[in-house]
C-alpha angles and dihedrals in degrees: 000000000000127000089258096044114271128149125214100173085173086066095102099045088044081065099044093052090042087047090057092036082060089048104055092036088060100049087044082062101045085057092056130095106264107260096357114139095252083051089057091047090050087059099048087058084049102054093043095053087045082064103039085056091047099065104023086163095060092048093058098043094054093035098245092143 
């Protein structure tokens, strides 16, 4: 619950599911060639999974699920 009152009872399954999205994405970059360019793009998945796991309330207020 929010400071103004607002519920998100998915909260806890949005983390679950960003927590194994981090997971696999990691081990996807730790398959790749070091600083190839599939490697780069790897990591861009990662970081912004990592974001997205980092403010799940703001994803679901925007919609950015």
């Amino acid at each position: 619950m929010t400071s103004d009152g607002e519920y998100f009872p998915q909260r806890e399954a949005l983390r679950e599911r960003g927590l194994w999205k981090v997971q696999h994405l990691h081990g996807e970059l730790s398959k790749k060639v070091f600083v190839s360019k599939n490697w780069f793009k790897a990591k861009v998945k990662l970081s912004k999974a990592y974001e997205h796991l980092k403010e799940p309330k703001r994803d679901l207020r925007w919609g950015n699920t």
